[in-house]
C-alpha positions as a Python dict, from the first residue, in 0.01 Angstrom:
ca = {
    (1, 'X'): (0, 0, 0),
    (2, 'X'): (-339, 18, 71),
    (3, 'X'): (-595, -218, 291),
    (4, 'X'): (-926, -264, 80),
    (5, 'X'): (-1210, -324, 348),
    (6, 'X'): (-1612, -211, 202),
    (7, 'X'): (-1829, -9, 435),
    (8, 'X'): (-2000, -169, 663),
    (9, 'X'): (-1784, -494, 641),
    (10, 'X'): (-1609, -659, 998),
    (11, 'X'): (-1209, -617, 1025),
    (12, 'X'): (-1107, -990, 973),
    (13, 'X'): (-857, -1104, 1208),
    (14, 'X'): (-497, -1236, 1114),
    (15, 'X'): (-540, -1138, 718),
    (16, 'X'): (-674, -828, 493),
    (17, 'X'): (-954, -915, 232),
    (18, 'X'): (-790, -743, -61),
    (19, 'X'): (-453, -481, -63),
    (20, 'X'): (-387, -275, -359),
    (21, 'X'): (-22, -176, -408),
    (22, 'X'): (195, -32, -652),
    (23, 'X'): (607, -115, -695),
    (24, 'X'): (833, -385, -817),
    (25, 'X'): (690, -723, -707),
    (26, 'X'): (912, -1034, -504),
    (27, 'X'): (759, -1357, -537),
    (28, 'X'): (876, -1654, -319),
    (29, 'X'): (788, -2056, -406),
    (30, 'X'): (657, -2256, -181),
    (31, 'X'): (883, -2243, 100),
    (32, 'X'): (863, -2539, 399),
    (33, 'X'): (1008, -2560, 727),
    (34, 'X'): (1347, -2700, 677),
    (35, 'X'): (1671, -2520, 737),
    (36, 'X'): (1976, -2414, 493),
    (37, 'X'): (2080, -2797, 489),
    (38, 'X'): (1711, -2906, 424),
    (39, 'X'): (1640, -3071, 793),
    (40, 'X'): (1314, -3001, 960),
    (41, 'X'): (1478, -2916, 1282),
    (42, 'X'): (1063, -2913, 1393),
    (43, 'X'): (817, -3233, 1367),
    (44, 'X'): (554, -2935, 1463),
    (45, 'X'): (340, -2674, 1277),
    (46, 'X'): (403, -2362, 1508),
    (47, 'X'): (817, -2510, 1483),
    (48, 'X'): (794, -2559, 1135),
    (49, 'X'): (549, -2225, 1091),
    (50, 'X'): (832, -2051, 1241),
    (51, 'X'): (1094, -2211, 1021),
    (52, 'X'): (871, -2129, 700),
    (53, 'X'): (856, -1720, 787),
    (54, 'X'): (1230, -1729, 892),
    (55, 'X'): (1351, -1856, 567),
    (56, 'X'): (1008, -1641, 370),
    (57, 'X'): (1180, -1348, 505),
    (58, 'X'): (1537, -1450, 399),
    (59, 'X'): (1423, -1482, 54),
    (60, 'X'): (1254, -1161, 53),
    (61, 'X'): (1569, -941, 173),
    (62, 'X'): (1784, -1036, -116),
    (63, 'X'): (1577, -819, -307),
    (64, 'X'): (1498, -558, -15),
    (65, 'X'): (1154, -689, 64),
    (66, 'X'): (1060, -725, 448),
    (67, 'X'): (735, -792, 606),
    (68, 'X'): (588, -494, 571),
    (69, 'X'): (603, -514, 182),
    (70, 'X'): (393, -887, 217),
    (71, 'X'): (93, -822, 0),
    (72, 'X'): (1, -1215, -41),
    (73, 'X'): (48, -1560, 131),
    (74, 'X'): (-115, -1874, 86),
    (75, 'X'): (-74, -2163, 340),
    (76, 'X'): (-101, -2512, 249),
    (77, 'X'): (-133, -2735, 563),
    (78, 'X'): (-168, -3143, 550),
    (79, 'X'): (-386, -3076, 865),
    (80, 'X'): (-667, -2889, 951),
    (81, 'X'): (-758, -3003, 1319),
    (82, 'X'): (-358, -2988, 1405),
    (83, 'X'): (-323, -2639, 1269),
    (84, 'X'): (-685, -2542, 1448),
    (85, 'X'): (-532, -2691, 1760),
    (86, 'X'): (-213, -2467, 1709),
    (87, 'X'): (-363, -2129, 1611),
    (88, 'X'): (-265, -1892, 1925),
    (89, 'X'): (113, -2009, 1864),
    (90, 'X'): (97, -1970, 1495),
    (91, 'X'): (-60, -1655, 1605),
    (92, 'X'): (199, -1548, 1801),
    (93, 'X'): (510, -1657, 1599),
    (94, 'X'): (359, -1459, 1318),
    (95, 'X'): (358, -1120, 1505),
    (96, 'X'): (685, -1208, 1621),
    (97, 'X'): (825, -1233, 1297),
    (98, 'X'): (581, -1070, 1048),
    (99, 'X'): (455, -746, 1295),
    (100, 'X'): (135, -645, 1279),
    (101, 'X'): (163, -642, 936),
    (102, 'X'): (-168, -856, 768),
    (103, 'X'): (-185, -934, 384),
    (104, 'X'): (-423, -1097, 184),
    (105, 'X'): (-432, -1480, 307),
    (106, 'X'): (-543, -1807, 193),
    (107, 'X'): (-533, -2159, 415),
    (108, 'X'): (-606, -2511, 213),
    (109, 'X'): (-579, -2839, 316),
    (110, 'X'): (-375, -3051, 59),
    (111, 'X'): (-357, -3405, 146),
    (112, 'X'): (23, -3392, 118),
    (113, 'X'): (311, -3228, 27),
    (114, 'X'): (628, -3272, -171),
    (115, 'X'): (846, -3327, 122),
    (116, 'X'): (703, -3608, 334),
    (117, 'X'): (785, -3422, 660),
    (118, 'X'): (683, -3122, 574),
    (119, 'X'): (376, -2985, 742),
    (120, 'X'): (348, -2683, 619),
    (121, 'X'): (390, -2446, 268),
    (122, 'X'): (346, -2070, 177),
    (123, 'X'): (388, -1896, -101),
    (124, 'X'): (407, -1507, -72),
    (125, 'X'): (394, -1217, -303),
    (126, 'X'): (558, -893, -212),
    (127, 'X'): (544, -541, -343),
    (128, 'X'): (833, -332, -318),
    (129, 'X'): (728, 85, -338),
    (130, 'X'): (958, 235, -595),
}
C-alpha cells in the first residue's frame, strides 16, 4: 500500500488524498451503529461512531482484513453541526480502533438514513496484499 500525496501539497489530517494498493479487495455495505441484535445501544455519533468501526472491523476479519488493509471509507452523517461538535471524540475512537492507520475518506450529509435512529453510515473498501 502506498500513500499518494504531490510535492508541495499539506499532509491532510484524519484521511489520505489517494492510496494505491495491490491484493484481493473486502468491501463492506453500509454498516450503522447497531449491535448483533440490531439495537443502537448509542443515541450519539461518537457511541454510534464507535459501534460502526467495531462491527466495520468484524466484517473485515472474516476475510482477514484489519485496519491496516482500509484503503476507503465514506461517512454518511444526518448531521453536520452534531458531528462538527463531536470531532475530537470521533477523533479519538478512531485511533483507538482504526490506529494511525488513514485511508482515503469522504463525509456527506444525507438528510436521512434507512434506519430512523441511525446517525451514522460507512462504507469501506479494503485491500488485502497477496
Amino acid at each position: 500500500m502506498k500513500t499518494l500525496l504531490p510535492p508541495g501539497w499539506p499532509r491532510p489530517k484524519g484521511y489520505s488524498n489517494g492510496i494505491s494498493a495491490r491484493g484481493r479487495m473486502v468491501f463492506t455495505a453500509g454498516v450503522i451503529g447497531w449491535d448483533e441484535t440490531e439495537r443502537f445501544v448509542a443515541r450519539d455519533i461518537p457511541g454510534q461512531f464507535r459501534q460502526v468501526l467495531s462491527n466495520t472491523l468484524a466484517i473485515l476479519a472474516e476475510d482477514g482484513a484489519g485496519p491496516e488493509h482500509v484503503v476507503r471509507m465514506t461517512w454518511y452523517i444526518t448531521d453536520r453541526d452534531a458531528y462538527a461538535a463531536a470531532l475530537a471524540d470521533i477523533g479519538a475512537v478512531y485511533r483507538e480502533l482504526m490506529g494511525r492507520h488513514y485511508p482515503t475518506m469522504a463525509v456527506v450529509q444525507v438528510a436521512g438514513l434507512i434506519e430512523r435512529d441511525a446517525l451514522i453510515e460507512i462504507e469501506t473498501t479494503a485491500v488485502v496484499p497477496e
